[in-house]
C-alpha positions in Angstrom: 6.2 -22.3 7.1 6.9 -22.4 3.4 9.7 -22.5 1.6 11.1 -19.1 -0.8 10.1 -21.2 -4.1 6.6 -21.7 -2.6 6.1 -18.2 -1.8 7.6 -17.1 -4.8 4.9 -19.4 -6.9 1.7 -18.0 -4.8 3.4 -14.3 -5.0 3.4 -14.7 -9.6 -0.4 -16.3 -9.5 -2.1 -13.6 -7.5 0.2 -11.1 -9.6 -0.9 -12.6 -12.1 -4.2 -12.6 -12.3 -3.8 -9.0 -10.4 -3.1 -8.1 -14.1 -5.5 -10.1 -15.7 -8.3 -8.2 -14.2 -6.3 -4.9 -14.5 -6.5 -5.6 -18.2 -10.7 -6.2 -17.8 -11.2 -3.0 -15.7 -9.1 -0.8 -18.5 -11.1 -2.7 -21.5 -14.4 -2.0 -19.8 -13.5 1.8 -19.1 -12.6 2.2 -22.7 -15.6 0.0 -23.5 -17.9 2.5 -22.1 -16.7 6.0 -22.5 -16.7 8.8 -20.0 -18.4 6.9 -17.0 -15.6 4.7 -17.2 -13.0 6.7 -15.4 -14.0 4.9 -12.0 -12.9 1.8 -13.6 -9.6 3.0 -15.0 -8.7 4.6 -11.5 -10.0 0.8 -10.1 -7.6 -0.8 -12.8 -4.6 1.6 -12.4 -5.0 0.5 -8.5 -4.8 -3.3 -9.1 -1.9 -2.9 -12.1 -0.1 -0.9 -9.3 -0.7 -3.3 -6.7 0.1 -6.4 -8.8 3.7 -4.8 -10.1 4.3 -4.2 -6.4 3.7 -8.8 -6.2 6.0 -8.9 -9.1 9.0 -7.1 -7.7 8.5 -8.6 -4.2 8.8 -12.5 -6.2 11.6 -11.2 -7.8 13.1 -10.4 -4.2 12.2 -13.5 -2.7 13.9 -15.0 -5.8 16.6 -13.4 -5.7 20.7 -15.2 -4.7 21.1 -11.6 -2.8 18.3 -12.2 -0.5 19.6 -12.9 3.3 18.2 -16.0 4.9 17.7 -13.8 7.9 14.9 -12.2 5.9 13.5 -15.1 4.3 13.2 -17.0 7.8 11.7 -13.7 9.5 9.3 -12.7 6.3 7.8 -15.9 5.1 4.8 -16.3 7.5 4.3 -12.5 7.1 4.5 -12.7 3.0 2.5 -15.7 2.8 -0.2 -14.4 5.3 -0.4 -11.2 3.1 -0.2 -12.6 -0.4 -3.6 -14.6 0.6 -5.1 -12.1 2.5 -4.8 -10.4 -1.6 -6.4 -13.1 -3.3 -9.5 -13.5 -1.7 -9.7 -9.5 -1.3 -9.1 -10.0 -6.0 -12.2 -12.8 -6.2 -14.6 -10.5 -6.1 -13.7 -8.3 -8.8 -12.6 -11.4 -10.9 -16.1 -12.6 -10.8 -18.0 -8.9 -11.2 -15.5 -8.6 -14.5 -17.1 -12.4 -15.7 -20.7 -10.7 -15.3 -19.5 -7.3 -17.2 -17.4 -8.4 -20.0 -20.0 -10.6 -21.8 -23.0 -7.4 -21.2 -20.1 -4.6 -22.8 -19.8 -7.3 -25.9 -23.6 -7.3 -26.6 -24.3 -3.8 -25.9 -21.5 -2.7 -27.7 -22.9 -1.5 -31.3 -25.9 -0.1 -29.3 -25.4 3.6 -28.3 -28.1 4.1 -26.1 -27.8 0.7 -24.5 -24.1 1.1 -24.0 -25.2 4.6 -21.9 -27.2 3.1 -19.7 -24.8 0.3 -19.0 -22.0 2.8 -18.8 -23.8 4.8 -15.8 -24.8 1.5 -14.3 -21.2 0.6 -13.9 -19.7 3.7 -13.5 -22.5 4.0 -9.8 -21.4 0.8 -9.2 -17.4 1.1 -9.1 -18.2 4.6 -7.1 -20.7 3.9 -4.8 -21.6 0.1 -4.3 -20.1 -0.6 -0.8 -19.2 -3.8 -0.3 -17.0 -3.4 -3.5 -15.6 -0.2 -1.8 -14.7 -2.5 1.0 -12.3 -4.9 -1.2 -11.1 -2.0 -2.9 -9.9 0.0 -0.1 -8.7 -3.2 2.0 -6.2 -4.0 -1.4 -4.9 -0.6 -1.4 -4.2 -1.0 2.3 -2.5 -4.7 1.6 -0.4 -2.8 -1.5 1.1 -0.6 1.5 1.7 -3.3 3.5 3.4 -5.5 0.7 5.2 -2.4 -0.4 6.7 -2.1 3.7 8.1 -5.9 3.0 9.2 -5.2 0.1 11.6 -2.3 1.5 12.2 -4.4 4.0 13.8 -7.2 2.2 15.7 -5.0 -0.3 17.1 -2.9 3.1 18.0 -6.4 4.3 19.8 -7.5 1.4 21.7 -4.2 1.2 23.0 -4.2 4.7 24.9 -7.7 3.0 26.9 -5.6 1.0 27.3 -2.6 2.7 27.1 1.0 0.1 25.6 4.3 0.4 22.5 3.2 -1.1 21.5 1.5 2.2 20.7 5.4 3.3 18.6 5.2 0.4 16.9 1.9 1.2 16.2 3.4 5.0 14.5 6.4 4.0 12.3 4.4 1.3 11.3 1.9 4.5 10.4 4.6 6.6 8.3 6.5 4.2 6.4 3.1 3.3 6.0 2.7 7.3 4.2 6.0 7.2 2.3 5.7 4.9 1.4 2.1 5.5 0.5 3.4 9.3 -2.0 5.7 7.7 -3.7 3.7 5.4 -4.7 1.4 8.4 -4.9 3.2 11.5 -5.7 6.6 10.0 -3.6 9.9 10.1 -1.3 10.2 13.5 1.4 12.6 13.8 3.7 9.8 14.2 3.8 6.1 14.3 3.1 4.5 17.5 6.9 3.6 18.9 5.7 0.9 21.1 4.2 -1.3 18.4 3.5 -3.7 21.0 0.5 -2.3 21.8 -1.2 -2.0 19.0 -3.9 -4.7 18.9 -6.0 -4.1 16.3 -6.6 -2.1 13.3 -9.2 0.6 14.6 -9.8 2.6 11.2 -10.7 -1.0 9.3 -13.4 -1.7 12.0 -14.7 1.5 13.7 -17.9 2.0 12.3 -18.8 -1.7 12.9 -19.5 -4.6 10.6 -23.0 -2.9 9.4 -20.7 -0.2 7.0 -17.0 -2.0 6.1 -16.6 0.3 3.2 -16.5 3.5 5.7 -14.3 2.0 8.0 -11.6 2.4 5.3 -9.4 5.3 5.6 -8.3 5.9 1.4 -12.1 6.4 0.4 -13.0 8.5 3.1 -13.1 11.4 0.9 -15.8 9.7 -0.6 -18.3 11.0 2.4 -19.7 14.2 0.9 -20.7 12.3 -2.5 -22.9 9.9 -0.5 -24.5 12.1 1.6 -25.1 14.1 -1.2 -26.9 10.8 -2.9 -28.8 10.0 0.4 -30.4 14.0 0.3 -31.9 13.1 -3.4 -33.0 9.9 -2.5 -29.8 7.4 -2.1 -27.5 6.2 -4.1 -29.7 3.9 -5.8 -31.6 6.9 -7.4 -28.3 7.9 -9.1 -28.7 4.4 -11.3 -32.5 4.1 -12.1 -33.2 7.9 -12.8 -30.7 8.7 -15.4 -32.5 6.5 -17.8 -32.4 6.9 -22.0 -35.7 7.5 -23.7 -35.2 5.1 -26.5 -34.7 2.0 -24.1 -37.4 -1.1 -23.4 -38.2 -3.1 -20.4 -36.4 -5.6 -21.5 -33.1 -3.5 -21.7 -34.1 -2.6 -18.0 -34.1 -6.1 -17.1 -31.0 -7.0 -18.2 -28.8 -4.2 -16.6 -30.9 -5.5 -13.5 -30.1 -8.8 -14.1 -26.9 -7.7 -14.2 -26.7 -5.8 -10.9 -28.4 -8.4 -8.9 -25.4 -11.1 -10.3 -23.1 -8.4 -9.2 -25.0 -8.4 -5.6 -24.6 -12.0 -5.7 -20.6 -12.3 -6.0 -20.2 -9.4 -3.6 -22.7 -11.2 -1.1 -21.2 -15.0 -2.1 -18.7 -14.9 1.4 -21.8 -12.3 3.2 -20.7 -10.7 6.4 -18.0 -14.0 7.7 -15.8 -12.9 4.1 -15.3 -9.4 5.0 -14.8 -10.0 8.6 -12.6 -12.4 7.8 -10.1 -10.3 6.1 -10.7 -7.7 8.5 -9.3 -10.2 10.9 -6.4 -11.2 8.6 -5.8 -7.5 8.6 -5.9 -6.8 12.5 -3.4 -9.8 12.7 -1.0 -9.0 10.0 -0.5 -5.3 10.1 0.8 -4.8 13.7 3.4 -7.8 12.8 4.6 -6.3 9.7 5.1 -3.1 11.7 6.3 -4.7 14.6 9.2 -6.0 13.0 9.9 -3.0 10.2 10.3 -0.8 13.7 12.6 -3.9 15.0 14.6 -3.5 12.1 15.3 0.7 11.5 16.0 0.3 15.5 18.9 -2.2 14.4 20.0 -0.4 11.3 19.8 3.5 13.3 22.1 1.4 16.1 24.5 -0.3 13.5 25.1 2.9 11.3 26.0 4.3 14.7 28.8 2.5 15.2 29.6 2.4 11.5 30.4 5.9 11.9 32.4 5.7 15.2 35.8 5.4 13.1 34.9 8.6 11.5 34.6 10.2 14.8 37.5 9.2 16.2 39.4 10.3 12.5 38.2 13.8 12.5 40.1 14.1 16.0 43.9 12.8 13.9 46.2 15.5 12.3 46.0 13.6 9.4 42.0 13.9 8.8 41.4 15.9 5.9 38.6 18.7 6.8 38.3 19.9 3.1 36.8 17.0 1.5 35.4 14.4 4.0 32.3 13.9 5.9 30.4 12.0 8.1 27.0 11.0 8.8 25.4 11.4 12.2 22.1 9.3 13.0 19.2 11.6 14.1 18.4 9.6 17.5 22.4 9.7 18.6 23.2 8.2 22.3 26.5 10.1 21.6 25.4 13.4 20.3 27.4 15.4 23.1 30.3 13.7 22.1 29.5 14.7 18.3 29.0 18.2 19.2 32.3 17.8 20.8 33.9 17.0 17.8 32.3 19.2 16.1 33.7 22.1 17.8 37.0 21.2 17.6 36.6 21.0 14.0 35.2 24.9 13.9 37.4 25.6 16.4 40.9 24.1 15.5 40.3 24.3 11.6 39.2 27.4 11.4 36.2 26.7 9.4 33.8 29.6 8.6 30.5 28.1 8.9 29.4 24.4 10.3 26.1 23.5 9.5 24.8 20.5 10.7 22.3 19.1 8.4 19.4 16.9 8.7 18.1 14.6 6.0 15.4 12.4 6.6 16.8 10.9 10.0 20.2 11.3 9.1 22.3 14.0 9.5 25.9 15.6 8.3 28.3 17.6 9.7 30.1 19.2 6.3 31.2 22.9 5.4 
């Protein structure tokens, strides 16, 4: 297991060069016009996903940070953050194949046009690149979950009301982490024990990775609408310009078949192998993110039983204070109880008893 520093260091140089190639997807897109808006989406992705790196270092980093965390989320950090760097080489090596064709091209028009729709089929449709793009988004909801994690840790240090806060953000990253790998559910799977794999990663076996990915599923109708006129391969060699050579032809297909090279470099054994990482890392990271709201639902249970026992003194003053009841209560008749005495006794008009998130209040 390595130590915070260590982490920290691997967490700043894949965030790191997360941005860098950012920075080559936006200059391409601009590079190329209208067809470039693939590549921007692509680049806003990996910007997103390498700020998410930079705010979990600074976590790691930080004098705040529990050492309960750091001993229970190092394996799971480290496992992740590496998991993201080889799911980056390939789009660091497609960008050292593009940039140098977008610098000669650039003062030709028609040349730039045909490049532009070469790239812009190739961001949208190439599958193997589909593959690494969707598995990054899915290791950007999974980094975000740790995240949440560590800052709801930290918080529970130095108890405030903005550990409520840190909860709910946790939860919804849960969710949403949940879907991105094992596709939509109504709810998460309680018993995380028994998940052993991730299903929605895998489903369609290792012939079609990029399908198997839940975040481009909506992606479907557009290739089957390319496979009626011929495949998506007809979308790249049919929109040609007039005023362009062989030679130009051979370039741009010079240029794919280097692309088809990086994206086949690891073959099959590189996408399986993050597919395993995956399968291994996502049911821990959820395993212990449901270990942890368990604890916090159970300790702001008891946090609250003072206030229980205070609403029931003369002294308790019903006009201004509240108190928060946790959704999944082991003592809700004895809440109820309380809280008819306090409608009862007070003379209160109306008691509502609200639910936020899985919180609740009992309040005018």
């Amino acid at each position: 297991m390595s130590d915070p520093l260590s982490i920290a260091a691997s967490i700043a140089g894949v965030a790191t060069a997360g941005f860098a190639v950012a920075k080559g997807l936006y200059r391409i897109a601009d590079g190329i016009g209208s067809p470039g808006v693939e590549v921007r989406i692509y680049g806003d992705e990996i910007a997103a996903f390498s700020k998410v790196l930079s705010q979990l270092r600074t976590e790691v980093q930080s004098p705040r940070s529990p050492q309960e965390a750091t001993k229970e989320t190092q394996d799971l950090l480290e496992d992740t953050v590496y998991a993201c760097d080889k799911i980056l080489q390939p789009i660091k090596a497609i960008l050292l194949t593009l940039s140098p064709v977008l610098e000669r091209l650039e003062d030709n028009k028609s040349k730039l046009s045909r490049f532009g729709l070469r790239v812009q089929w190739i961001f949208s449709y190439k599958e193997k690149l589909l593959f690494y793009r969707s598995a990054l988004n899915a290791q950007q909801r999974l980094l975000q979950t740790l995240l949440d994690l560590l800052l709801l840790q930290a918080a529970k240090q130095t108890p405030s009301q903005n550990i409520s806060i840190f909860h709910i953000s946790l939860q919804h990253s849960v969710e949403v982490a949940s879907r991105a790998l094992y596709g939509p559910r109504d709810h998460i799977p309680q018993d995380v024990h028994t998940v052993q794999s991730v299903p929605s990663l895998v489903e369609n076996g290792p012939g079609v990775p990029s399908q198997a990915l839940v975040p481009l599923t909506d992606r479907a109708d557009g290739l089957q609408l390319l496979e009626s006129r011929g495949g998506p391969d007809a979308l790249a060699f049919t929109q040609s310009s007039p005023g362009l050579s062989a030679g130009d032809d051979d370039e741009l297909e010079a240029m794919s078949r280097q692309i088809d090279q990086y994206l086949d470099s690891g073959g099959q054994a590189s996408i399986m192998s993050i597919v395993h990482d995956m399968r291994i890392v996502a049911p821990r990271v959820l395993r212990l993110v449901a270990q942890q709201l368990k604890s916090h639902d159970v300790e702001h249970m008891f946090d609250h039983q003072w206030e229980r026992r205070a609403c029931l003194h003369e002294d308790y003053n019903f006009d201004t204070e509240k108190y928060a009841i946790p959704s999944e209560d082991p003592q809700l008749d004895l809440t109820l109880k309380v809280a008819s005495m306090i409608k009862k006794y007070k003379s209160r008009d109306t008691l509502f008893l609200i639910y936020y998130s899985s919180h609740g209040i009992i309040s005018d």
